[in-house]
C-alpha positions as CSV (number, residue, x, y, z in Angstrom):
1,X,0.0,0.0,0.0
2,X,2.9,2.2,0.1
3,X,3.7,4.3,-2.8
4,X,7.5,4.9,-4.0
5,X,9.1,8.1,-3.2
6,X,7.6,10.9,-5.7
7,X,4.8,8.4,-6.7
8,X,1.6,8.8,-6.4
9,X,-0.9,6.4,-4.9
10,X,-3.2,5.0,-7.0
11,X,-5.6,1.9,-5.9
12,X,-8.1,1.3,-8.5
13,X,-10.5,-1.4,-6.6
14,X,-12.8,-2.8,-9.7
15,X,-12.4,0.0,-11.6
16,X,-11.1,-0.6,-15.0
17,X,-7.5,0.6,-16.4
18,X,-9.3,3.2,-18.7
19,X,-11.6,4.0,-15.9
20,X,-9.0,4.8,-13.7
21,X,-6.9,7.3,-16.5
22,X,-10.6,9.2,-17.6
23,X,-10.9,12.5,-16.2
24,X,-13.8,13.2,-14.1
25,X,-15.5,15.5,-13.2
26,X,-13.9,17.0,-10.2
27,X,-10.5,16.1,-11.5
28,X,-9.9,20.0,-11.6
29,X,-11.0,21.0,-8.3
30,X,-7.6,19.2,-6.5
31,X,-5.3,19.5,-9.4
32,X,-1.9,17.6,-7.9
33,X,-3.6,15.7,-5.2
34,X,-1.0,13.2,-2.7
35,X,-3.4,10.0,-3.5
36,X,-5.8,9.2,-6.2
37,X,-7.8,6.0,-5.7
38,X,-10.6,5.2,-8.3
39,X,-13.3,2.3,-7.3
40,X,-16.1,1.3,-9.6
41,X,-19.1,-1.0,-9.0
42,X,-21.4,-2.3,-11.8
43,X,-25.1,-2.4,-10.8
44,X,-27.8,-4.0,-12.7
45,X,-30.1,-1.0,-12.3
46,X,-30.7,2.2,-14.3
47,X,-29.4,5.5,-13.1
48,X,-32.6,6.8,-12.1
49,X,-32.7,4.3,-9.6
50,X,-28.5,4.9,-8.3
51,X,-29.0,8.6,-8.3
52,X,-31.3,8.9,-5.3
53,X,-28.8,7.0,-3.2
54,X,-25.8,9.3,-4.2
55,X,-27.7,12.5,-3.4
56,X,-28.4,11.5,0.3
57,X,-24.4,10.9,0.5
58,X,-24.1,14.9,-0.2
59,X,-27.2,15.5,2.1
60,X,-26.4,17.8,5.1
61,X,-28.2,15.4,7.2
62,X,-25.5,12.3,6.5
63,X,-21.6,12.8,8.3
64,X,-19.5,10.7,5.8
65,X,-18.2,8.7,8.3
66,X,-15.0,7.6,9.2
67,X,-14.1,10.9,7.7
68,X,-14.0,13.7,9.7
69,X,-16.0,16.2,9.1
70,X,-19.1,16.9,6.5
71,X,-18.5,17.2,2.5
72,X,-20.1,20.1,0.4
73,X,-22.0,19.6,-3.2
74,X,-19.3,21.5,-5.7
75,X,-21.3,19.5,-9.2
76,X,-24.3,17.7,-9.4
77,X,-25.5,17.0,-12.6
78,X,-28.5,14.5,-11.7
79,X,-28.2,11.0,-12.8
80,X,-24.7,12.0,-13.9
81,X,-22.3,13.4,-11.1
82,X,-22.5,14.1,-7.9
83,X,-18.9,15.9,-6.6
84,X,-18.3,16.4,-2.7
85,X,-15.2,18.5,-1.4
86,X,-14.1,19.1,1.9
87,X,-14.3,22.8,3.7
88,X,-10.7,22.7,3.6
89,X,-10.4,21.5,0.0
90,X,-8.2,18.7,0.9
91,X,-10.0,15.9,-0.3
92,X,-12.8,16.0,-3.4
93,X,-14.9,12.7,-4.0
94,X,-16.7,11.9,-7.6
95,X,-19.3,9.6,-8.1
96,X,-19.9,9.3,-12.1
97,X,-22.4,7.3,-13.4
98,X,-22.5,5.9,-16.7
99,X,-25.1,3.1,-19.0
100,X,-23.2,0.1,-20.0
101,X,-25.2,-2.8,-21.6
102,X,-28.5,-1.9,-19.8
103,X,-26.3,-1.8,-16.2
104,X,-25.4,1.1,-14.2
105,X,-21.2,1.6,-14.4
106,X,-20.8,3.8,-10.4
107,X,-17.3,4.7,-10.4
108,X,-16.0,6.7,-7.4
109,X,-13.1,8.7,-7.5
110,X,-11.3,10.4,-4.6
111,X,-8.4,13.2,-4.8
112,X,-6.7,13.3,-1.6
113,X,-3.8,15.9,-0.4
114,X,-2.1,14.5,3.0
115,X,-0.3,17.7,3.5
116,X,2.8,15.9,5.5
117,X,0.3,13.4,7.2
118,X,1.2,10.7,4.2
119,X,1.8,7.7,7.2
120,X,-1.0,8.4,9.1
121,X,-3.1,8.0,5.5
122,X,-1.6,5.2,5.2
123,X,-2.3,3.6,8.1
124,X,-6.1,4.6,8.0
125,X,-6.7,3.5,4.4
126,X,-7.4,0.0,4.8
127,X,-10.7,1.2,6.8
128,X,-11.3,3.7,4.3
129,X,-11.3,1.1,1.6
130,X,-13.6,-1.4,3.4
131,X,-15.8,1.4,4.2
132,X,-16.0,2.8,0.5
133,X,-16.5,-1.1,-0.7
134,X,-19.3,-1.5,1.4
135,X,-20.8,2.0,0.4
136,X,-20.4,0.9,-3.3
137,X,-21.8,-2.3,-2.8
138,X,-25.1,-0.9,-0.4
139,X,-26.0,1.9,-3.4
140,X,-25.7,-1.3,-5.7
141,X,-28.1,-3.4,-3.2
142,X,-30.5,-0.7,-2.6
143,X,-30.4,0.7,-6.8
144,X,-31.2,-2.6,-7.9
145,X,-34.1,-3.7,-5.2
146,X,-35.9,-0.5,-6.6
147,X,-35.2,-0.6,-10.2
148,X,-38.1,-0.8,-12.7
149,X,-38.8,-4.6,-13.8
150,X,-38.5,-3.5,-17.2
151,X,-35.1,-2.7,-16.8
152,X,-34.1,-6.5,-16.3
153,X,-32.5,-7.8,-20.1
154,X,-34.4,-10.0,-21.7
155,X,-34.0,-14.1,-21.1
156,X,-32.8,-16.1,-24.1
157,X,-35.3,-18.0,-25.8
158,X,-35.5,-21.7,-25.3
């Protein structure tokens, strides 16, 4: 989990290789962030039924726990992007959403400066990552028990 001197951090749990070099949106908002971890989940639900999920995450009324202290909207384009940043800038979180084969693709980006607190990231990660994972998979869980039956493909004929 520790990155090379000068390198960058960049864990990139089920999230594809051309996933994890897009730009999302949000990307600007922490330019030459310490870590960059990209996550992606695919949910068999459309992104009308994902969307409502992500928007309580940037509700004032739910503390992104274990992370201290509450995130603000900076982009929400609905059924698109939803983009959190800290107060003090230091970390911005993406949550892009995107059709695939009649399945939601959720990928979840987070831009991280550690200013000089790199070891104590470290050290706090593997929580973070567990935590994320079981985010990811709840919004999947919850998007998919309310989707439309339509929305399921079609079975092969016999």
């Amino acid at each position: 989990m520790r990155a090379a001197p000068g390198r960058r951090w960049r864990p990139r749990g089920g999230a594809t290789a051309e996933e994890t070099a897009r730009t999302l949106p949000g990307d600007r908002l922490l330019p030459r962030p310490d870590v960059v971890s990209t996550r992606a989940v695919t949910i068999d639900a459309p992104a009308s039924s994902v969307w409502p999920w992500l928007v309580r995450l940037g509700s004032d009324a739910l503390p992104i726990a274990p992370w201290p202290g509450r995130m603000r909207v900076e982009i929400c384009e609905p059924e698109r992007t939803l983009v959190l940043r800290t107060a003090d800038g230091a970390w911005v979180w993406s949550l892009s959403l995107s059709t695939v084969w009649l399945k939601t693709r959720l990928i979840s980006r987070n831009r991280i400066v550690t200013a000089g607190r790199h070891a104590a990231f470290l050290r706090t990660e593997p929580r973070r990552l567990l935590v994320e994972r079981r985010l990811l998979r709840d919004i999947k869980q919850r998007a998919e028990s309310i989707a439309p039956s339509a929305w399921s493909p079609p079975l092969p004929r016999p």
